[in-house]
matplotlib code that plots the C-alpha trace (Angstrom):
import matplotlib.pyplot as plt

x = [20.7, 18.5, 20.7, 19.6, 18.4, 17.0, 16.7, 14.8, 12.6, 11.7, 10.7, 8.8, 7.2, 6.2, 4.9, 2.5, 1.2, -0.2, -2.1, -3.7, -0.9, 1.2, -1.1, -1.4, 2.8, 4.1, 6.7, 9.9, 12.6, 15.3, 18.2, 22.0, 24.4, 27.3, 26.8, 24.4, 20.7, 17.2, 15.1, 11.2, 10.9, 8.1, 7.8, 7.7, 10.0, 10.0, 12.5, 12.9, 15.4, 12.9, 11.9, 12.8, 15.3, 12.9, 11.1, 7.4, 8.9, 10.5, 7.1, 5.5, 7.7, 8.0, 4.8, 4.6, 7.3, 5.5, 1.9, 3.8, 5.8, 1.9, 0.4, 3.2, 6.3, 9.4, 12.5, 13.3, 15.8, 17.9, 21.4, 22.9, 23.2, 19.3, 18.1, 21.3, 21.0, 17.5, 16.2, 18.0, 17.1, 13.4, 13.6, 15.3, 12.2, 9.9, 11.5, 11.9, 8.1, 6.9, 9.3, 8.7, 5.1, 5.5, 4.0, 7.7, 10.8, 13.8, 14.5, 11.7, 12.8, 15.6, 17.1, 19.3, 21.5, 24.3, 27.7, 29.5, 28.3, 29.4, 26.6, 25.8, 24.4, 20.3, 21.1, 23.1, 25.7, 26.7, 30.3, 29.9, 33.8, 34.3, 32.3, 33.7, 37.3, 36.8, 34.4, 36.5, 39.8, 41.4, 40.5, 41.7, 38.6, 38.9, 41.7, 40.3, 42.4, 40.3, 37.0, 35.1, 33.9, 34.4, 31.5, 32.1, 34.2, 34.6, 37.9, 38.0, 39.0, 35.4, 33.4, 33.9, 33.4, 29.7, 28.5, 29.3, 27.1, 24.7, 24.2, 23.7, 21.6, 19.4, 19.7, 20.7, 23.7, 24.0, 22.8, 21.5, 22.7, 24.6, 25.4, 28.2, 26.4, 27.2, 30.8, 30.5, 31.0, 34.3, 35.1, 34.8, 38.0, 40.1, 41.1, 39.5, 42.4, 42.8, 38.7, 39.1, 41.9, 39.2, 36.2, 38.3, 39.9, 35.9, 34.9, 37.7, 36.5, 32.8, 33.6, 35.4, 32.4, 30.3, 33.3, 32.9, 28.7, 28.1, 26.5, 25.2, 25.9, 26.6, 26.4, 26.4, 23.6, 23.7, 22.5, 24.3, 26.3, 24.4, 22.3, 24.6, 26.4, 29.8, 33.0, 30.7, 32.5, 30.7, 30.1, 30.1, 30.5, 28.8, 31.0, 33.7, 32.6, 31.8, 35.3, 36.5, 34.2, 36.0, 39.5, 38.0, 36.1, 37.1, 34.1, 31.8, 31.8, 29.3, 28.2, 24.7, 22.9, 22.8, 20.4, 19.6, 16.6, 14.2, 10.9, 8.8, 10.7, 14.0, 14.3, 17.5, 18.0, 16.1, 16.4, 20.0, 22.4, 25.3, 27.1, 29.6, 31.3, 32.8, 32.1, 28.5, 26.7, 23.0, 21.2, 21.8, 19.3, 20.4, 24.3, 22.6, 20.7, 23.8, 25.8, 23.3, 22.8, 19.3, 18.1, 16.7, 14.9, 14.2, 12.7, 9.3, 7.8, 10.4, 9.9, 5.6, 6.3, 4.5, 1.8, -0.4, -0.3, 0.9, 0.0, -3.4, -1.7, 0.4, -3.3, -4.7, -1.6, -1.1, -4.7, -4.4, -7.0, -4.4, -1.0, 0.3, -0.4, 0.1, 4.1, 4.5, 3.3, 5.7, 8.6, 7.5, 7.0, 9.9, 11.9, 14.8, 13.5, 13.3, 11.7, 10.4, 11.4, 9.1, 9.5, 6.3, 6.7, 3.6, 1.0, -1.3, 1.0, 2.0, -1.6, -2.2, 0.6, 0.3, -3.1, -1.0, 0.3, -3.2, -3.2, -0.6, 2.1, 2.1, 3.0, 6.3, 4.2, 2.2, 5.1, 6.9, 4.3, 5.0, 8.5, 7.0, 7.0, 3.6]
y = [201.5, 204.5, 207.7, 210.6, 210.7, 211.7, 215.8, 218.5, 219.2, 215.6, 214.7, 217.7, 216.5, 213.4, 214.8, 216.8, 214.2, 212.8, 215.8, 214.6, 212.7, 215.8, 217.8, 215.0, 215.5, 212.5, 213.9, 215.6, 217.4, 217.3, 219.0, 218.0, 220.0, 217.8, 218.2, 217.9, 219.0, 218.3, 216.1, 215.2, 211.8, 209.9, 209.0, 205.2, 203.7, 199.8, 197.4, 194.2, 192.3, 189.4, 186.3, 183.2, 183.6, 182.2, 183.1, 183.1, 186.0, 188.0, 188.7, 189.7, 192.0, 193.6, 193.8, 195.1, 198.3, 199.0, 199.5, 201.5, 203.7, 204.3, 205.1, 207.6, 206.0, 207.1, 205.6, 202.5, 200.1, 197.0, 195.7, 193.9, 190.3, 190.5, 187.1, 186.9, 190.4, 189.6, 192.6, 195.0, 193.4, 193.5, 196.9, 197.0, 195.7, 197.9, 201.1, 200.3, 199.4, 202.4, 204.2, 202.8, 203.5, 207.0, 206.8, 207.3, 209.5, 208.5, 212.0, 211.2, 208.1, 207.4, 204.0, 203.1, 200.1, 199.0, 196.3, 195.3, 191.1, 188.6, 187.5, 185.0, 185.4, 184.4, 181.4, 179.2, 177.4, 173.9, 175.1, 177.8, 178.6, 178.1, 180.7, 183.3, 181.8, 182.0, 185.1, 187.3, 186.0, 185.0, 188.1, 190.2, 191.8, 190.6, 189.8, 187.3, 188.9, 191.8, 189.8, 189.7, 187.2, 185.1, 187.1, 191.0, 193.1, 196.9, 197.2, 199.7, 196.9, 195.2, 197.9, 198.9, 195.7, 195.6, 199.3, 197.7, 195.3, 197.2, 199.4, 196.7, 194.9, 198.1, 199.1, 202.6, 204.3, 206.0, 205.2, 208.0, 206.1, 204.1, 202.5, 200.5, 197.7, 197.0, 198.2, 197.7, 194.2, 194.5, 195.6, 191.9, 190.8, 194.0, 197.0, 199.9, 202.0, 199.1, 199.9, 203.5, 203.0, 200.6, 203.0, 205.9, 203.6, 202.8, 206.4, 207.8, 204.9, 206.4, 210.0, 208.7, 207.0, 210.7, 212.3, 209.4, 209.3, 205.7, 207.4, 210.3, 210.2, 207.6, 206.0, 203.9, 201.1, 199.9, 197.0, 197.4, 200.3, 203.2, 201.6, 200.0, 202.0, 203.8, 201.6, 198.7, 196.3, 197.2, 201.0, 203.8, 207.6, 209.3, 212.4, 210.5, 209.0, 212.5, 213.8, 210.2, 211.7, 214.8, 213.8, 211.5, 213.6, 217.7, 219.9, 219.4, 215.2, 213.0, 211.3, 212.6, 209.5, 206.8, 203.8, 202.2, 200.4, 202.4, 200.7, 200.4, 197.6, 199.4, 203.1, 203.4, 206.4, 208.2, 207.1, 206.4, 209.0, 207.5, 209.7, 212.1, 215.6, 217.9, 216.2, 216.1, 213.3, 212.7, 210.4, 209.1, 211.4, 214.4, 214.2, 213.5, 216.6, 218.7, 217.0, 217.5, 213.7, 212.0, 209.4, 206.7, 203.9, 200.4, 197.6, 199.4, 196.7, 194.3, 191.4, 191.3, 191.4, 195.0, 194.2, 192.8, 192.7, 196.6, 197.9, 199.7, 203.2, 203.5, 203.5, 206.0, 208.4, 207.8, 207.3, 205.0, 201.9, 199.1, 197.8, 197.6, 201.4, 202.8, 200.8, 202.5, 206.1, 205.6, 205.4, 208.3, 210.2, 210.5, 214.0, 213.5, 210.4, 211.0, 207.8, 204.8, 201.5, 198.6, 195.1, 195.2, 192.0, 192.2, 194.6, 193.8, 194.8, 198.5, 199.0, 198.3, 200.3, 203.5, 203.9, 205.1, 207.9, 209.5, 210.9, 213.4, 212.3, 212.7, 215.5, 216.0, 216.7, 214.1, 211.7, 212.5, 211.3, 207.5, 208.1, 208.9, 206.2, 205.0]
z = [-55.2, -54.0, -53.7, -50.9, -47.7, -44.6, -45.1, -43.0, -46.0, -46.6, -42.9, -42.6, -45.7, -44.4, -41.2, -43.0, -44.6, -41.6, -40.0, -36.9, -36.1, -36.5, -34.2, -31.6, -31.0, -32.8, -34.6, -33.2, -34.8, -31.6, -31.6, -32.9, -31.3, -32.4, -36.3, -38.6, -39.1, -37.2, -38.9, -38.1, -36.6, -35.7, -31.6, -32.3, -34.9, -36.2, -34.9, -36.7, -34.3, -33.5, -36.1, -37.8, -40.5, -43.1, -46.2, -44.0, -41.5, -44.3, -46.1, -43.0, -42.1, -45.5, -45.2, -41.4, -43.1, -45.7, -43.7, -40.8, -44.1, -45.0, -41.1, -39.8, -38.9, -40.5, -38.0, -39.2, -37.1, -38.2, -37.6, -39.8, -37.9, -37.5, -38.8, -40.8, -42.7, -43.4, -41.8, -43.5, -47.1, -45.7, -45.2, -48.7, -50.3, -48.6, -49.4, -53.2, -53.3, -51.7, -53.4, -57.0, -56.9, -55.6, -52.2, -50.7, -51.2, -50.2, -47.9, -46.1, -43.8, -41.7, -41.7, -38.9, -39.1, -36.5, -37.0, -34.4, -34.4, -36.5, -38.9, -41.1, -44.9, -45.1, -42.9, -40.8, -42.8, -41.8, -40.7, -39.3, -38.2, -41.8, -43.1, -40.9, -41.9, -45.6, -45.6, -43.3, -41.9, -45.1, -46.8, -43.9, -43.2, -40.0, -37.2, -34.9, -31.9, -32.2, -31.6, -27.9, -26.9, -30.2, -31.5, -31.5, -33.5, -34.5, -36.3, -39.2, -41.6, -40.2, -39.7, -43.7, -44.7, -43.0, -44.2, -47.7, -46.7, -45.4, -47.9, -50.6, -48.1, -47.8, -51.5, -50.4, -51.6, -47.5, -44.8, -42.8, -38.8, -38.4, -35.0, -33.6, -32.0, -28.3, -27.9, -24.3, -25.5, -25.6, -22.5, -21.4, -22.8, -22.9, -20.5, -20.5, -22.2, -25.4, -25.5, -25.8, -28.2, -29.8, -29.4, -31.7, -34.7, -34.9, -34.9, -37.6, -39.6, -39.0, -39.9, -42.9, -44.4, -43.4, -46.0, -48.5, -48.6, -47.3, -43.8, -42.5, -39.3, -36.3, -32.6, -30.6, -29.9, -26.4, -23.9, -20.8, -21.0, -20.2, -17.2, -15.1, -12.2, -12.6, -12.0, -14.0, -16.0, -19.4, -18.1, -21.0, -19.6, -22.8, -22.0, -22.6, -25.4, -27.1, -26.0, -28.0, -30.9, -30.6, -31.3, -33.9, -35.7, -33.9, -32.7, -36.0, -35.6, -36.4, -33.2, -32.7, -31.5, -28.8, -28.3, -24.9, -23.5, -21.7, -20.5, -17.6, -16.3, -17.1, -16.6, -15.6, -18.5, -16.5, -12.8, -12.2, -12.2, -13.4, -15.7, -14.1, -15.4, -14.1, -10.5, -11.3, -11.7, -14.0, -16.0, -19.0, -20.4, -19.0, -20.4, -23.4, -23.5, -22.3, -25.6, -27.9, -28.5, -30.0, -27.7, -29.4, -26.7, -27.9, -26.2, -25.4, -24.9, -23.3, -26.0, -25.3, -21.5, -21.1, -23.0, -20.2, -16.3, -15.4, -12.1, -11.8, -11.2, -14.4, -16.7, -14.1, -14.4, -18.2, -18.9, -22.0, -23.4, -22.4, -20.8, -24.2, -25.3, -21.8, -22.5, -25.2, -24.0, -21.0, -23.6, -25.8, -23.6, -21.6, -21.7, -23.2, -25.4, -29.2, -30.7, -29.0, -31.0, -30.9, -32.5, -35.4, -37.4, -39.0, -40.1, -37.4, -34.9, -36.6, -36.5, -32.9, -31.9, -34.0, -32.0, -28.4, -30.8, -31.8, -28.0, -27.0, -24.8, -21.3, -19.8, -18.2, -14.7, -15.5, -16.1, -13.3, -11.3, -12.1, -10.2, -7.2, -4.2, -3.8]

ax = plt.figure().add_subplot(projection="3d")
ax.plot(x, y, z, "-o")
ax.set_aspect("equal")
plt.show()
């Protein structure tokens, strides 16, 4: 198990290793109002949601970490049901190479990890109901009338249970994010007040594990729940999730990051204003700002769909060599946005990608300009 973690000194560290990319703008150090310290992260950041759970996939995305470790990208992204806690031992691997032969310190990287699904262990086991009857309900990790949807859970009793696992997954003693994954999930099966009530058991648990060392902080990592309109069913007002945060945690908690899609086919962080305070309504990316929360967007390139086919206009305002960079540009370059995650399940791919960030982002002014009706 590797003890440490993500510190000021060691991003900046790792940042400087990479001059031109440095000096091109691809590292950020934003600011945490809500506790804890600013750290230098890359613009992109590695996803590893997408893959077969088999032996083939896990070498090339070992592979895919290490080479992006070595180009300039320090976010790294996993949950733990990602190809049945596969991911996260991938990432394992790839630290403790890099880190073995002395090309790595630990406080230079920050892995992010999220619970929330029910996962299985490498692969799919012939009964499934029976693993998660033997593995969690007769222990008591879990109480199946806290699950939504058959499939989602964030008890404390659960959410323990999987930052064990993650951590010996990872082979990290902490974990510097940690994200519950979805909660909007659960606002299928229950009321909004059993959800809040939900949403704050999860968060004591969270600053507990910030007292005991397992994590350095936490989130939450959304789908829906931040671009949908107000009165939605699986609607999350992030004010009142940091006024949850609050009580949880009082003024010095550790909520300090969210994690939506933002793309060029969905925006909304931007575009739609539908967070309210104080009868005033903004973006997604605005309350953010106002909190002093890290944005983190994933999806840059919508599963491959960006990659090709983009209206002439967005390469004339963004200026870049293809669909797939000009994506990615869009992403990491909007105010507000601190790291654009991107699926890179092989080497191949890291390289390809890491070229958008040899170019400056856009802009705000030039931005801007991709919002306006043509």
């Amino acid at each position: 198990m590797l003890a440490g973690f993500a510190t000021i000194e060691g991003t900046a560290r790792y940042r400087d290793r990479f001059p031109q990319l440095r000096d091109a703008g691809h590292f950020r150090r934003p600011e945490c109002t809500s506790g804890g310290g600013q750290l230098w992260l890359s613009s992109i950041g590695l996803g590893t949601y997408l893959g077969e759970p088999d032996d083939v996939t896990d070498s090339a995305y070992t592979e895919a970490i290490v080479t992006a470790l070595r180009s300039g990208i320090n976010v790294l992204d996993t949950a733990i049901n990602y190809r049945h806690q596969r991911s996260e031992r991938n990432i394992g691997a790839a630290l403790r190479q890099l880190i073995d032969a002395g090309e790595l310190q630990r406080d230079e990287v920050l892995v992010c990890t999220k619970a929330g699904y029910l996962s299985f262990d490498g692969s799919m086991p012939a009964d499934p109901r029976g693993y998660f009857r033997c593995e969690y309900v007769e222990p008591g990790i879990l109480d199946p009338q806290q699950l939504a949807g058959g499939m989602h859970c964030m008890t404390p009793r659960f959410l323990e249970n999987q930052i064990e696992r993650s951590c010996h997954n990872l082979g990290l003693h902490t974990i510097d994010l940690f994200y519950v994954h979805n909660p909007e999930s659960q606002l299928a099966d229950v009321p909004h007040d059993v959800f809040r009530r939900r949403l704050k058991d999860a968060f004591i648990t969270l600053e507990r594990a910030v007292k005991e060392g397992k994590i350095r902080c936490y989130g939450v990592a959304t789908w829906n729940a931040f671009r949908v309109a107000e009165g939605t069913r699986d609607y999350i007002n992030l004010f009142e999730a940091a006024d949850i945060a609050r009580e949880a945690g009082g003024d010095h908690h550790h909520f300090q990051f969210v994690q939506l899609p933002f793309n060029l086919a969905m925006p909304e962080g931007y575009g739609l204003a539908n967070q309210t305070h104080a009868k005033e309504k903004m973006s997604v990316l605005t309350a953010a700002s106002r909190l002093g929360i890290v944005v983190m967007g994933s999806a840059t390139l919508h599963q491959g769909q960006l990659t090709h086919g983009l209206p002439d206009f967005i390469g004339k305002i963004l200026g870049m060599k293809n669909d797939a960079e000009n994506a990615i540009q869009f992403s990491r370059s909007a105010p507000g946005v601190t790291t654009a995650l991107i699926g890179m399940g092989h080497k191949e791919h890291v390289v390809a990608n890491l070229q958008a960030t040899f170019v400056p982002p856009a802009t705000p002014e030039e931005w801007v300009k991709l919002f306006i009706q043509r």
